[in-house]
C-alpha positions, 0 to 999 in steps of 0.5 A: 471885482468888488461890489456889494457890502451885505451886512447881518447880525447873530446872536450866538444860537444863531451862529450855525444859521448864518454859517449856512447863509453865507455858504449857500450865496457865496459858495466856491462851487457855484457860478451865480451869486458871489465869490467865496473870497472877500472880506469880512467885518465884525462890528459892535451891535450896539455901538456900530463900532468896527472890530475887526476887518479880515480877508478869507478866501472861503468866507464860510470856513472863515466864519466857521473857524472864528466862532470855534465851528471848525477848529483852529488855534486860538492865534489864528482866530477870534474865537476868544474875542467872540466868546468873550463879547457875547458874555455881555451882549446878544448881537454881533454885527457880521457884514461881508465885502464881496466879489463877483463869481469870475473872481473865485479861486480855487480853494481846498472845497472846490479844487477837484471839480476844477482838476477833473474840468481841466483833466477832461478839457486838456486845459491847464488849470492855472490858465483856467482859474486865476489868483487874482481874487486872492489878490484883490482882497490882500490889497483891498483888506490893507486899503480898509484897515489903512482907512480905518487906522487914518481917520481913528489914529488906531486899528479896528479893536481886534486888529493886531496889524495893518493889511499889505502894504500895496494897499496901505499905500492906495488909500484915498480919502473917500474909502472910509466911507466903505468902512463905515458901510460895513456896520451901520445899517441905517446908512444904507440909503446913502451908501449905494453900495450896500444890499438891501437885504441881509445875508440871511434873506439872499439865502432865503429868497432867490429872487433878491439875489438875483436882483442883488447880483445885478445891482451887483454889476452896478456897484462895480462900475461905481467902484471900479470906474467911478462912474455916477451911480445911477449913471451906472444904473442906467447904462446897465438897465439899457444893456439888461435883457432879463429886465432886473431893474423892471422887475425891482421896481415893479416889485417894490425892491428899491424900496425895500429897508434894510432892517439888520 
C-alpha cells in the first residue's frame, strides 16, 4: 500500500546518519510509521537527474550495502558508482517510495519475533504475514523504471535493466510524475504525495511522523483509488478521531517547506 515519497540528501559523512533515520521510521519490527520494503531513488544533487530506481525489502540494510556499510559484491550494488560520483560531488540525493506497515514482510531482522508470535498463537506464519508487500514493490519498481525509459528513450544511469514485466506492462502516462517526485524537492507543493519533511526530520520529530502517517492514509486513496486529493483529505478528516489534521493545521504543518 504505497503513499508517500520521502525524499533526503547526504553527504558522504553523513552516510551513517541517514542509515539510522531510515531504520528508525521504517523498521520491520515496528507496527507505526512505514514498511521496511519499498522503493528506493538515488538522484543528482545538482542536476535533479534520476540514477537509479531499485526495490529493497529492507530499505536500511539496502542503503547499507550500496554505500559499502555492510558488505556485498560490487555486482550487486552501487557501491562503485557511489564512490565515484562523491569524488566530485558533496551531495547525493537519496528519496524513498513507501508502504504502510500492513504491507511488512518478513525479512531475516524480523523473522523470529514473527516465528515466536505464531508458535505461542498456534497460527500458521504464512496465514499471518503475507508476501504481497514483496509484490507491490517488484511491480511498482518495473512501472517506474518502464516510465522512466518512455519519457527519457533510456533507463535512470545506473540501471542495467528494466523492472518485471507485470509492471512494465501497467504503465499509464501520469506515473512519470512519481519519478520525478523522487528528486526535485521543490516540486513538492504540487506533488501531494510527497512529505513535507526529509527522512531525517521524521526520525527527528515523532510528531511529523505521525502527521505523515496520516497524510500517509490519504495519499493511498490518491493512488489506489483515484480519488481527488482533498477529497481524500477530507473523507479522512471526517473519519479522524485523533484530529491529525486539526492539529497539522493549528501547528503550521501544512505550511511547513521541504528544504533537502
Amino acid at each position: 500500500m504505497f503513499g508517500t515519497v520521502i525524499i533526503d540528501a547526504y553527504t558522504k559523512d553523513e552516510t551513517e546518519a541517514l542509515a539510522y533515520a531510515i531504520d528508525d521510521i521504517c523498521c520491520p519490527s515496528d507496527n507505526y510509521g512505514w514498511a521496511s520494503a519499498g522503493i528506493y531513488c538515488f538522484w543528482d544533487y545538482n542536476t535533479h537527474e534520476v540514477l537509479y530506481i531499485g526495490l529493497a525489502s529492507d530499505l536500511y540494510e539496502r542503503f547499507r550495502q550500496h554505500n559499502g556499510l555492510l558488505p556485498m559484491q560490487n555486482e550487486g550494488c552501487k557501491y562503485e558508482q557511489i564512490q565515484e560520483y562523491f569524488m566530485s560531488h558533496t551531495k547525493l540525493g537519496y528519496s524513498i517510495f513507501v508502504q504502510s506497515p500492513l504491507s511488512q514482510p518478513i525479512v531475516h531482522r524480523n523473522k523470529d519475533y514473527y516465528e515466536q508470535f505464531a508458535a505461542e498463537n498456534h497460527v500458521d506464519l504464512k496465514n499471518y504475514t503475507t508476501e504481497q508487500g514483496i509484490k507491490d514493490i517488484k511491480k511498482v519498481e518495473g512501472i517506474l523504471i518502464e516510465a522512466y525509459r518512455k519519457s527519457y528513450g533510456h533507463f535512470p544511469k545506473w540501471n542495467k535493466v528494466g523492472g518485471s514485466i507485470e509492471g512494465q506492462q501497467r504503465v499509464m502516462k501520469h506515473n512519470i510524475n512519481i519519478v520525478k517526485s523522487f528528486s526535485n524537492p521543490q516540486l513538492f507543493e504540487m506533488n501531494p504525495i510527497v512529505s513535507r519533511s526529509t527522512i531525517r526530520e521524521l526520525s527527528d520529530n515523532p510528531t511529523y511522523e505521525g502527521f505523515e502517517s496520516f497524510l500517509h492514509a490519504v495519499r493511498m486513496c490518491v493512488l489506489l483509488f483515484g480519488m481527488d486529493y482533498y477529497e481524500a483529505l477530507k473523507f479522512h478528516n471526517e473519519h479522524d478521531s485523533f484530529g491529525w489534521y486539526h492539529r497539522m493545521c493549528s501547528e503550521g504543518y501544512m505550511n511547513k517547506k521541504l528544504i533537502v
